[in-house]
C-alpha positions in Angstrom: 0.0 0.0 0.0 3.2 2.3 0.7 4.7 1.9 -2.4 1.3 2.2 -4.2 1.1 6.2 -2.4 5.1 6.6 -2.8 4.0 5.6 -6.7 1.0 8.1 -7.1 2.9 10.8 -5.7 5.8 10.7 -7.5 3.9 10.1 -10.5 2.1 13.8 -9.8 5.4 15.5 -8.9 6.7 13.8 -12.3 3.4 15.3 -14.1 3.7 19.0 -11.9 7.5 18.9 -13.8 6.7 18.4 -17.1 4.2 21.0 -17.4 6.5 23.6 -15.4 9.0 22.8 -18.0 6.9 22.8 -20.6 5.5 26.4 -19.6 8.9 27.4 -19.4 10.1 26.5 -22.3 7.0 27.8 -24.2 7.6 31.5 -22.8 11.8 31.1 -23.6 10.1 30.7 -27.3 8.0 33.7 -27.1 11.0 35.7 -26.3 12.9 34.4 -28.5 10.7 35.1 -31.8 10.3 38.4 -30.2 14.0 38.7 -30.0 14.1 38.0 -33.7 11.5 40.4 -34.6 13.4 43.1 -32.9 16.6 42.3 -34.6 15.1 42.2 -38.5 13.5 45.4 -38.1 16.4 47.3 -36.8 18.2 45.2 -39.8 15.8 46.8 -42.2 15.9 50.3 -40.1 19.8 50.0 -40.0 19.5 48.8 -44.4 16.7 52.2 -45.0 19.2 54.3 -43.4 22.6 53.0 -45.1 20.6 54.0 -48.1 19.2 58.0 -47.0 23.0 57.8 -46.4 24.0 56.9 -49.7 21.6 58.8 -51.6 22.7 62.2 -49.8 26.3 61.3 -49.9 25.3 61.2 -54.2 24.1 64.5 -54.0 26.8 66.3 -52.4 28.8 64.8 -54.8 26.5 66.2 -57.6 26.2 69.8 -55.6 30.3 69.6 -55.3 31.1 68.9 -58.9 28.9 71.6 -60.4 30.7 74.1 -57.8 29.0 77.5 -57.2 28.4 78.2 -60.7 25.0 75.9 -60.1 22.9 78.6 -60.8 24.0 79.4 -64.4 22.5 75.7 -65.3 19.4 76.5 -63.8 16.4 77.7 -65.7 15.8 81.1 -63.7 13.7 84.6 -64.1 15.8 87.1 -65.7 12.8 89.6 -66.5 9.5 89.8 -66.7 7.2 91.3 -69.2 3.5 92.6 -69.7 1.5 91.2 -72.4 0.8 93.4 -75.5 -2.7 92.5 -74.8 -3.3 94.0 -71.2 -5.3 96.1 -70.6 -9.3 97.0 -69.7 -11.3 94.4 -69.1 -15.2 94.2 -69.3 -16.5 91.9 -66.0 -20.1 92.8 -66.9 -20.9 93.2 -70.6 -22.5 96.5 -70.5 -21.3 99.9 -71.5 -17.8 100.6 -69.9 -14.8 98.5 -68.5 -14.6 97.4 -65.2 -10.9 97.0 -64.3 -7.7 95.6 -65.8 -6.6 92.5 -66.9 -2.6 91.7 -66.8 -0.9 89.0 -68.8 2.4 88.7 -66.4 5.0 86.6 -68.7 8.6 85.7 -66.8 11.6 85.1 -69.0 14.5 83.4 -67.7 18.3 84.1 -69.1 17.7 83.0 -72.8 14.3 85.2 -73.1 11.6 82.4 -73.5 8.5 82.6 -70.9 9.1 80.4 -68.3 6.6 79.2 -65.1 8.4 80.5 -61.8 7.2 80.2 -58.1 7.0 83.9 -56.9 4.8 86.4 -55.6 3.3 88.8 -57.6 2.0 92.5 -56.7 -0.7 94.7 -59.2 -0.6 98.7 -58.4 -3.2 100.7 -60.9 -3.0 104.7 -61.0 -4.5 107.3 -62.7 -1.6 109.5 -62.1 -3.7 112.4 -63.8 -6.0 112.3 -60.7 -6.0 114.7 -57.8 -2.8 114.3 -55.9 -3.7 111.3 -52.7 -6.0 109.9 -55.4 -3.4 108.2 -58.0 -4.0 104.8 -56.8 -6.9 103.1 -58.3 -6.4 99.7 -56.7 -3.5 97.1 -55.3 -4.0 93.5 -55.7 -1.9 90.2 -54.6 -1.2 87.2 -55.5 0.9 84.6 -52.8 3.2 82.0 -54.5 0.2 79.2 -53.5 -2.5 81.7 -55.5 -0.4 82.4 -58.4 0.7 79.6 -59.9 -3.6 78.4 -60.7 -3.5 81.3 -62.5 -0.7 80.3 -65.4 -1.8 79.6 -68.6 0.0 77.8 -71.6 -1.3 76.9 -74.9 0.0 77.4 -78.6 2.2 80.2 -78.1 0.5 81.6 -75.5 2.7 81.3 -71.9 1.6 83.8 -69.5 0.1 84.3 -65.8 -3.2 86.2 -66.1 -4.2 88.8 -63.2 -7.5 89.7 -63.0 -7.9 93.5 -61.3 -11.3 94.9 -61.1 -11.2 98.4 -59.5 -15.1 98.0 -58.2 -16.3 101.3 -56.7 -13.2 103.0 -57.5 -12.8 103.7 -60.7 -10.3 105.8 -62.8 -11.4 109.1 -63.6 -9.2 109.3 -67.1 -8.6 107.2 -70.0 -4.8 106.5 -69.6 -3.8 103.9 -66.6 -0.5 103.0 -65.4 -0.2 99.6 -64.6 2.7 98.6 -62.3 3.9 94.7 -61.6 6.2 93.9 -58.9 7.2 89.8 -59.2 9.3 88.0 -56.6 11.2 85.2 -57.7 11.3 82.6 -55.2 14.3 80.7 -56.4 16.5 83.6 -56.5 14.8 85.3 -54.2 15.5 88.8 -56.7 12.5 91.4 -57.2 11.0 92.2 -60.9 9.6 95.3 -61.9 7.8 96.3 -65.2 5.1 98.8 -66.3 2.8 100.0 -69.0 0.5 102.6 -69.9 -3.1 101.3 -71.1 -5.6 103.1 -72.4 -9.3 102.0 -71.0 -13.2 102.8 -71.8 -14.9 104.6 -69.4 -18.7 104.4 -68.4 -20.1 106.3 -71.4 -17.4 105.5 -74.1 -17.9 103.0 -76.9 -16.2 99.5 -76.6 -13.9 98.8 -78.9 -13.9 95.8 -81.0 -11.6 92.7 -79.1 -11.4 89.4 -79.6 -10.4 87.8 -76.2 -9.3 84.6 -77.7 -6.3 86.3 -78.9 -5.4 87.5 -75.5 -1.9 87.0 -74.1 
């Protein structure tokens, strides 16, 4: 009967054992593939950086080679130019113009019209008016507003700026338009004007055809 108990006992202990191990040895595995995880992402962490690395190594080895001359193999604003074709513009269709429309065109060093991130600035005066009363209106456009304003079509490049002068408009038929552009690669400050000739409330439109407009 002793060696029966002794038996049964043992026989539990034995059974406690194995499954103590076997918990054990279950939870050393869970670590371990947790281990392993750990180490292949910083592998691919450590193999993403070695390449940001490499890549910026590449281009100050491109920046170094072309030297401080960089610039001159840029395409970059050199002037900037109003369109033959601004002028008055008619917002309502009846009898008289109702502000100004500009076609801005940049030109970078080999004269073609170019698209450039910039600012741009509109100043209208009627520099005939009584003196404190030149300035018809001021209108800007912010380098995110400008550039939905770029056209481009067959031979037609140009940013169009849309200035009506609403209750205060000029009181003679010559304008001076003024365009202030600031090129934000170079950071340098373009200035160009023109003199336009409008219709006033009472004068007869002249025939235009807007589809030429540039």
């Amino acid at each position: 009967m002793k060696t029966t108990v002794a038996s049964a006992l043992a026989a539990v202990l034995m059974a406690g054992l194995i499954v103590g191990c076997d918990t054990a040895v279950t939870d050393v595995h869970a670590q371990l593939i947790a281990e392993q995880d750990k180490t292949r992402q910083l592998e691919q962490d450590n193999s993403q950086l070695r390449q940001k690395l490499a890549r910026q190594d590449k281009q100050v080895e491109t920046l170094l080679a072309l030297g401080d001359k960089r610039l001159d193999y840029l395409f970059y604003v050199d002037s900037i130019e109003l369109g033959r074709y601004s002028g008055g513009w008619d917002l309502d269709g009846e009898n008289g113009q109702d502000g100004v429309k500009v076609f801005l065109v940049p030109h970078d060093q080999y004269g073609s019209a170019v698209k450039a991130s910039g600012a741009a600035t509109v100043q209208l005066y009627d520099l005939a008016a009584e003196e404190g009363e030149t300035l018809i209106g001021e209108f800007h456009w912010p380098v995110e507003k400008l550039h939905e304003t770029w056209s481009s079509g067959f031979m037609s490049y140009h940013f169009t700026l849309d200035c009506p002068w609403g209750n205060n408009p000029p009181t003679n038929k010559n304008l001076t338009v003024r365009v202030v552009f600031v090129d934000y690669l170079t950071g340098k400050t373009f200035q160009a004007q023109k003199v336009c000739e409008i219709d006033l409330i009472g004068d007869d439109l002249p025939e235009h055809d807007a589809a030429t407009d540039e």
